[in-house]
C-alpha positions, -999 to 999 in steps of 0.1 A, spaced: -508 -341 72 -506 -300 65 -466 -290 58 -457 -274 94 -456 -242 80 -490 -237 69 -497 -249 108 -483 -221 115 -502 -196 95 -533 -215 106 -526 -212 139 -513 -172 138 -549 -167 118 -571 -186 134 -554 -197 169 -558 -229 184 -595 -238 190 -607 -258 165 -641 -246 172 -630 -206 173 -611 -218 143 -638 -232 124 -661 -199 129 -630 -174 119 -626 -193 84 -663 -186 78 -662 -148 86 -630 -143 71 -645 -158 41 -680 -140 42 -684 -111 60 -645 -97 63 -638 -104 19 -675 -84 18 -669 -52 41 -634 -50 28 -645 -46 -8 -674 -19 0 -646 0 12 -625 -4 -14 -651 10 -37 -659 40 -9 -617 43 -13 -619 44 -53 -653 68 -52 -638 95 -25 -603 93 -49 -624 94 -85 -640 127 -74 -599 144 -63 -586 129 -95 -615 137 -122 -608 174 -104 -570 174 -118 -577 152 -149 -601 176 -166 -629 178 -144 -623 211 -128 -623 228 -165 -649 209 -181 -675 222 -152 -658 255 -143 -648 252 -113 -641 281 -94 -625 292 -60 -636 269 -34 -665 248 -49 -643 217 -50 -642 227 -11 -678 231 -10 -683 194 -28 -662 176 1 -681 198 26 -710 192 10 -705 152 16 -697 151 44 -721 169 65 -748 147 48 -722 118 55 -719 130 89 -753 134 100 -764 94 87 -740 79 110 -756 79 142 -789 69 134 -777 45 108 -756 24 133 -785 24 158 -805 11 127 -781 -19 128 -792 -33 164 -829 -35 152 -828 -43 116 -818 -70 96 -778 -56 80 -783 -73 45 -808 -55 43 -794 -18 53 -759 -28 37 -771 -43 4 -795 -11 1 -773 14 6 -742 -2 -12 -771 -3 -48 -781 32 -42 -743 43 -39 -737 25 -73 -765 42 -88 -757 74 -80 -720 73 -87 -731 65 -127 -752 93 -131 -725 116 -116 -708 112 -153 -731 125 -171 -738 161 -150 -726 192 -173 -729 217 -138 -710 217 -107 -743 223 -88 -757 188 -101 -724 172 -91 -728 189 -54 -761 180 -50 -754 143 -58 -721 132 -38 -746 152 -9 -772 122 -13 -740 96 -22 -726 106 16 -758 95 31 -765 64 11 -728 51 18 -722 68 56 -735 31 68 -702 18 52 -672 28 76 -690 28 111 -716 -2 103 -686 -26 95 -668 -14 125 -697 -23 143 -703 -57 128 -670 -65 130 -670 -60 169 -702 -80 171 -681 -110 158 -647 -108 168 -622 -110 199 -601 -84 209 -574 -104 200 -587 -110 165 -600 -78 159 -576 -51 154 -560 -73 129 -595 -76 109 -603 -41 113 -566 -35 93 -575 -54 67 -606 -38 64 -591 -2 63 -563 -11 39 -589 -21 14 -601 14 17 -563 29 11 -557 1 -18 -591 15 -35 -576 49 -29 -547 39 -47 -568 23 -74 -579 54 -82 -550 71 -91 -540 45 -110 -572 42 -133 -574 75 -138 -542 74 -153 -546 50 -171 -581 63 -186 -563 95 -192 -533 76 -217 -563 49 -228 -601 63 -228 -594 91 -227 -623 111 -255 -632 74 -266 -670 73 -271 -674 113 -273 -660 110 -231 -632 125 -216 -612 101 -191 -623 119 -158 -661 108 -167 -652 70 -181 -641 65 -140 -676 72 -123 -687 47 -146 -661 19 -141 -670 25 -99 -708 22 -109 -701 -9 -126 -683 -28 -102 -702 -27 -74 -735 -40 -84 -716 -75 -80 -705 -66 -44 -743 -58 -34 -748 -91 -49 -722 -106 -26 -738 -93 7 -772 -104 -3 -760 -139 3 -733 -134 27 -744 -111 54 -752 -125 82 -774 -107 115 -757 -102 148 -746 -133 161 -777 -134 193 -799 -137 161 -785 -174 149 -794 -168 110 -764 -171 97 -770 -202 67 -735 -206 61 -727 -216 102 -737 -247 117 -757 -247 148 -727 -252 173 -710 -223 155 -742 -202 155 -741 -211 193 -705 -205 199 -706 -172 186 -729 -160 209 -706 -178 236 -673 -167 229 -677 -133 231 -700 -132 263 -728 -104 265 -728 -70 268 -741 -58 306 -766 -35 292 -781 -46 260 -817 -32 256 -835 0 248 -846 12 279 -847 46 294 -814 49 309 -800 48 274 -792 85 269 -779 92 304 -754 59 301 -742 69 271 -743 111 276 -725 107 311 -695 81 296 -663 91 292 -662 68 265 -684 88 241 -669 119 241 -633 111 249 -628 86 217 -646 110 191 -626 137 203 -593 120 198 -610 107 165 -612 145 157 -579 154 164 -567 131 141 -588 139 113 -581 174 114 -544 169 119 -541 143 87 -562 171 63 -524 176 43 -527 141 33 -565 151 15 -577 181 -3 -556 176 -30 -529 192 -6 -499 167 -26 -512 170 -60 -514 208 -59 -481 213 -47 -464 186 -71 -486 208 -99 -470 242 -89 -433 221 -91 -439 212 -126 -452 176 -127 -475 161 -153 -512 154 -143 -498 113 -149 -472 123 -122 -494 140 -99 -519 109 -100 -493 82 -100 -468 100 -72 -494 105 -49 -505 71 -48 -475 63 -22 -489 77 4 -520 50 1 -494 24 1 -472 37 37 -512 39 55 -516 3 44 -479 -3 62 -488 16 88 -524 2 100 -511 -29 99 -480 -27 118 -501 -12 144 -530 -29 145 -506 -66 145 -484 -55 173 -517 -42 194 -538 -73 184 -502 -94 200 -494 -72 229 -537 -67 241 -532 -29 245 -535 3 221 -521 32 237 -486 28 226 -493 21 194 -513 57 194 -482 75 210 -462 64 183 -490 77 158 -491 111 177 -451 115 174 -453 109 141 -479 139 134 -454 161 150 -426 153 131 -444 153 96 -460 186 102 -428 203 118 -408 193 80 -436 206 57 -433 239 83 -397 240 75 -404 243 40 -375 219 24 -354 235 -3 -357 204 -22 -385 180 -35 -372 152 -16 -383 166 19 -416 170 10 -423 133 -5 -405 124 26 -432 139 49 -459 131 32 -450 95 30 -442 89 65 -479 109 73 -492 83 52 -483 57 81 -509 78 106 -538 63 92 -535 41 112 -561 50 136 -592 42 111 -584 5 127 -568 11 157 -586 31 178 -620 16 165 -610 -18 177 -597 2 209 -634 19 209 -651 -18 206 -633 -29 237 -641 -1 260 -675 -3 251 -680 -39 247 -699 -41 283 -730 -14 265 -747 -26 230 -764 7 231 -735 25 240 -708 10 216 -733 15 189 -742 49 192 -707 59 200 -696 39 166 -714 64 151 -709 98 165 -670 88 169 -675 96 128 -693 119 129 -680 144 155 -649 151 141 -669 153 109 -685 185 124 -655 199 120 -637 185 89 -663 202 71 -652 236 79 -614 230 86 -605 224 53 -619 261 43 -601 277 69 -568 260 67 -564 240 32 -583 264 8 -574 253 -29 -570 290 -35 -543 285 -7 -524 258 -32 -492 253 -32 -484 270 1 -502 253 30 -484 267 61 -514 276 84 -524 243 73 -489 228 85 -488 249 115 -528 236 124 -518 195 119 -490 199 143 -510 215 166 -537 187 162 -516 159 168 -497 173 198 -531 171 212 -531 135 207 -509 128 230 -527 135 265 -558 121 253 -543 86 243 -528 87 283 -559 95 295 -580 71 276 -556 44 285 -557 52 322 -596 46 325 -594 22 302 -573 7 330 -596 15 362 -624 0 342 -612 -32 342 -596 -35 373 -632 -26 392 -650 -42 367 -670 -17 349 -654 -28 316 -659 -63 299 -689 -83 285 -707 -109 312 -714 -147 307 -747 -159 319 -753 -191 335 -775 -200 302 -745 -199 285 -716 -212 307 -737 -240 324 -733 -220 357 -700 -231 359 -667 -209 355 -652 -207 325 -620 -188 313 -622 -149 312 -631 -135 279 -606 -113 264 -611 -72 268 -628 -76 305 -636 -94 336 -662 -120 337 -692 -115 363 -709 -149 373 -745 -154 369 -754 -185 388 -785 -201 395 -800 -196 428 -805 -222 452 -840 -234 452 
């Protein structure tokens, strides 16, 4: 017999139904180890670019004024418009095959980035790297909600984001390293030995999803499950109320509050966390006399407090089957970051202080995408659409923010910048009330949560699935 203890875990990560137990092992094995590490890789791509730019990068390619503005900008629009179409892409092709595509064409890309001589050349290929990899965030959001409980995945979705903050981290820390180690080995500088380590590495990860992904769980292809798991994951979850293509599509989707509430607060967010990116940290440890070592290793913190953060929250929402207070604390916690950096410390301590705790607002990247899958759960069409433009709306306008408010040539004083975040994530606030109050009314009158059909229950009750109420289908009498 199993020691008590690992009981325990087995039961806190898997629960207590052997055959929802059985199922959860698999995914956490194959599809959670697999979506995790693509976004690692995304984490240690987006970081190789901000850390080449301080590690020799910026002089080696003359970079002036805002062109390193203009190569995030230039992502992300590209990145921005891919998202929508490529999650509706998901519910009628086969996901190996978009995943395991995309993930080789980001590799590819990322290598030849080392060897461009102009920043034009390096613009116009992290344009075609944000569409080859905009799949990556919203498409395992989507997946992941396709497999998962509510009360399983918030928790998932964490783990999934950390990856993304750890390969943010990795970053730093590699280019640090390549700085002390590789650094002109081969005729290379250190900034250029990184794009290739990033190419290198994920071959074997495309590699892994070949085998591994599996389809929705309606399409049953999964080799790795056995038929009664193929069959119970279809159960479990029930099936969304509306689930085809049809003509009312648009005008479900176009007249829901959840579409346009969620990516809004989505946007706030991302335009209130913009001191944690841009190089804001790095810049302002540079003006205070730190070493480009320092600057890459000190700012690797903040990757570690979002990883304590998302999964704090996303454990206590998984355990308590709600979101919103979770995002209230994440809202506070904007305000009193941004209102610190306003005051302009005296000494160096204040800002680490800030930036650390804003660290924990990351939060959100799980959070409220689990808290999108369950308000959506009862629309295929609509969860999956809205996956998608919750990323890319407030990408509409991280791609012009940043110029406005954190321009480099602003570096190291960002207080319109400050000033804007606080702003931003006041914002939050209302929102999260709002979105919690008709997330509310929905499930008391029944408009929220998936259905189980009599094919599936054997026309007789069974127990409410978790995230809505359960509406009957039974046979009629002949």
């Amino acid at each position: 017999m199993a020691p008590s203890y690992l009981l325990r875990l087995r039961s806190f990560l898997w629960g207590t139904d052997p055959k929802d137990a059985s199922l959860l092992i698999k995914l956490d094995f194959t599809i959670l180890p697999y979506f995790s590490l693509v976004w690692f890789l995304f984490g240690l791509s987006r970081s190789s670019y901000s850390s080449a730019y301080i590690s020799g990068m910026k002089d080696a390619l003359h970079f002036e004024g805002k062109e390193f503005n203009y190569l995030s900008t230039t992502y992300l629009v590209v990145y921005a418009v891919c998202q929508m179409p490529g999650t509706a892409f998901l519910t009628v092709a086969p996901p190996k095959y978009v995943f395991v595509t995309a993930n080789v064409f980001w590799s590819v890309l990322t290598l030849i980035t080392f060897k461009m001589n102009h920043v034009w050349q390096i613009i116009l290929l992290n344009a075609f790297e944000g569409g080859f990899s905009a799949i990556a965030y919203v498409g395992a959001h989507f997946i992941y909600g396709s497999w998962y409980k509510k009360s399983e995945l918030g928790t998932r979705a964490a783990i999934f984001v950390c990856f993304g903050h750890l390969g943010s981290m990795a970053g730093g820390w590699i280019q640090a390293g390549l700085l002390e180690s590789l650094g002109g080995k081969n005729g290379l500088p250190a900034w250029r030995w990184i794009f290739i380590i990033v190419s290198v590495i994920t071959i074997p990860t495309a590699l892994f999803g070949w085998i591994f992904i599996p389809g929705l769980p309606s399409h049953r292809n999964a080799w790795h499950l056995t038929e009664e798991e193929k069959e119970h994951a279809v159960v479990r979850l029930g099936q969304p109320k509306k689930h085809t293509w049809d003509r009312t599509v648009f005008k479900r989707v176009l007249l829901s509050w959840q579409f346009w509430l969620l990516p809004t607060i989505f946007m706030l967010y991302s335009l209130a966390i913009q001191m944690e990116t841009n190089n804001v940290q790095p810049l302002w440890m540079a003006s205070r006399g730190y070493t480009v070592v320092q600057q890459n290793n000190y700012h690797t913190p903040i990757f570690a407090t979002a990883i304590v953060g998302t999964i704090i929250y996303s454990v206590i929402s998984d355990k308590i089957q709600s979101h919103w207070q979770c995002s209230i604390a994440i809202g506070l916690t904007f305000i009193i970051g941004s209102a610190v950096l306003i005051a302009n410390p005296k000494g160096d301590g204040g800002y680490f202080f800030a930036f650390y705790l804003l660290g924990t607002t990351y939060a959100p990247q799980a959070l409220w995408y689990s808290w999108m899958a369950d308000v959506t759960a009862h629309d295929f069409q609509l969860r999956a659409i809205t996956t998608g433009f919750m990323n890319s709306f407030d990408f509409a306008f991280v791609t012009w923010w940043p110029l406005i408010f954190y321009p480099v040539t602003d570096a190291p004083n960002y207080r319109k910048g400050y000033i804007a975040s606080l702003v931003t994530g006041s914002l939050i606030l209302p929102l999260v009330l709002a979105i919690a109050y008709l997330e509310k009314r929905g499930i008391a009158n029944g408009t929220l949560g998936r259905t189980l059909g009599a094919d599936e229950i054997g026309g007789s009750e069974s127990p409410q699935p978790e995230g809505g109420v359960i509406a009957l289908h039974l046979p009629e009498k002949v």
